[in-house]
Each structure stands twice: as C-alpha cells, then as structure tokens.
C-alpha positions as CSV (number, residue, x, y, z in Angstrom):
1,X,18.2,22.9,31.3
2,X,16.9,19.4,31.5
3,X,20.2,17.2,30.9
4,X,22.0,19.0,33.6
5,X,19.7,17.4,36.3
6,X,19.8,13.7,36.6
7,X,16.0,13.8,38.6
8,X,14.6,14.9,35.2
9,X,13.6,11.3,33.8
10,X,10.2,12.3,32.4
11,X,11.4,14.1,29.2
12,X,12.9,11.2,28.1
13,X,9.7,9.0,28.9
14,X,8.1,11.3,27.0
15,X,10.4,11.6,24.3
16,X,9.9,7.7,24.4
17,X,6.5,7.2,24.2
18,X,6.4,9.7,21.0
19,X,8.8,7.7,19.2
20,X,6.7,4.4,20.1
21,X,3.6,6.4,18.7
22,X,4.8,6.9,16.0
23,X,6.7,3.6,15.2
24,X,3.4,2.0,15.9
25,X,1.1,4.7,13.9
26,X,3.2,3.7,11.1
27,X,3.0,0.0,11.3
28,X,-0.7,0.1,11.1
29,X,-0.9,2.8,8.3
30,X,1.2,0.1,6.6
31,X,-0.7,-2.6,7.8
32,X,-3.8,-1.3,6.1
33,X,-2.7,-0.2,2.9
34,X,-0.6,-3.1,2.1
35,X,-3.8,-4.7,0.6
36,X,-4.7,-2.2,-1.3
37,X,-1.4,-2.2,-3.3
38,X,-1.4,-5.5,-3.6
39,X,-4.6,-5.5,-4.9
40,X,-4.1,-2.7,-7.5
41,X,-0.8,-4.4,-8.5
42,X,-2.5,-7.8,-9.5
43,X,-5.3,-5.6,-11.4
44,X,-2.8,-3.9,-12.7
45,X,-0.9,-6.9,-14.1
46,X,-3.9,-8.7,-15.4
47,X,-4.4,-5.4,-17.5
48,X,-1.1,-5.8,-19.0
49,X,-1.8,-9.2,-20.0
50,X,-4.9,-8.9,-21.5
51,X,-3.6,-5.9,-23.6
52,X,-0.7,-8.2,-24.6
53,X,-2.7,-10.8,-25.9
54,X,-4.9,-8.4,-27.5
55,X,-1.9,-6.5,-29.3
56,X,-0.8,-10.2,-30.7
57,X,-4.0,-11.0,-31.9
58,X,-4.9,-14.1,-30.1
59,X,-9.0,-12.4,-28.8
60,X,-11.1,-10.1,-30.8
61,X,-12.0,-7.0,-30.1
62,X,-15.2,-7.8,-28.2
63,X,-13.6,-9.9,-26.0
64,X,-11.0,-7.7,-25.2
65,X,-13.7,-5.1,-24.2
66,X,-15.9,-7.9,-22.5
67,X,-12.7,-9.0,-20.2
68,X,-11.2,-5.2,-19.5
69,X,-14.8,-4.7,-18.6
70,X,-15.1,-7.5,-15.8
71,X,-11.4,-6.9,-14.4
72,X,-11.9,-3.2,-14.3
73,X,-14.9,-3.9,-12.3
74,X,-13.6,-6.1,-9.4
C-alpha cells in the first residue's frame, strides 16, 4: 500500500497535477462562457423592457415588432 512507504511521492504528484487540471479546466470553461451569459442576460432584459412598455401602451404594435425584431437579431 502506497501510504505505508514514505519513498512513494509520485502518487501524490500525481494526485496533484489532476486536481490542478481540473481547477484550471474549470477556470477556462468559465472564462469562456461568462460572455455568453452576459450577453443573453442583457438580451434578455432589453426584452423585458420593451414588452413592458408595450403592455403600457407607450409604442404601437409595429414598433414593438420592428424593435423585438432588431434585438432578437443581435
């Protein structure tokens, strides 16, 4: 068994390196998602807000449909 012998370093360098890997592999997955959900969050909100000022009344109905258009789009 490995943690009876002292000389038997390299399972924990090894057991090391895997916990780095993965530290790191989910850093970057993070990394580049992050603007992705921002993205979709601001869409998202901008969405809300249109809908809101079209349930109040304040644009018509063709330029509600104008406006989801162009947002939907970027």
């Amino acid at each position: 068994m490995w943690y009876e012998c002292n000389n038997n370093w390299h399972y924990f360098g090894m057991h090391g390196f895997w916990w780095l890997f993965w530290i790191i592999a989910l850093i970057v997955i993070f990394l580049v998602l992050k603007p992705y959900l921002i993205n979709k969050k601001e869409k998202d909100s901008s969405l809300e807000i249109l809908r809101r000022k079209y349930a109040s009344g304040n644009i018509s109905t063709e330029e509600y449909e104008e406006r989801k258009r162009i947002l939907e789009n970027e």
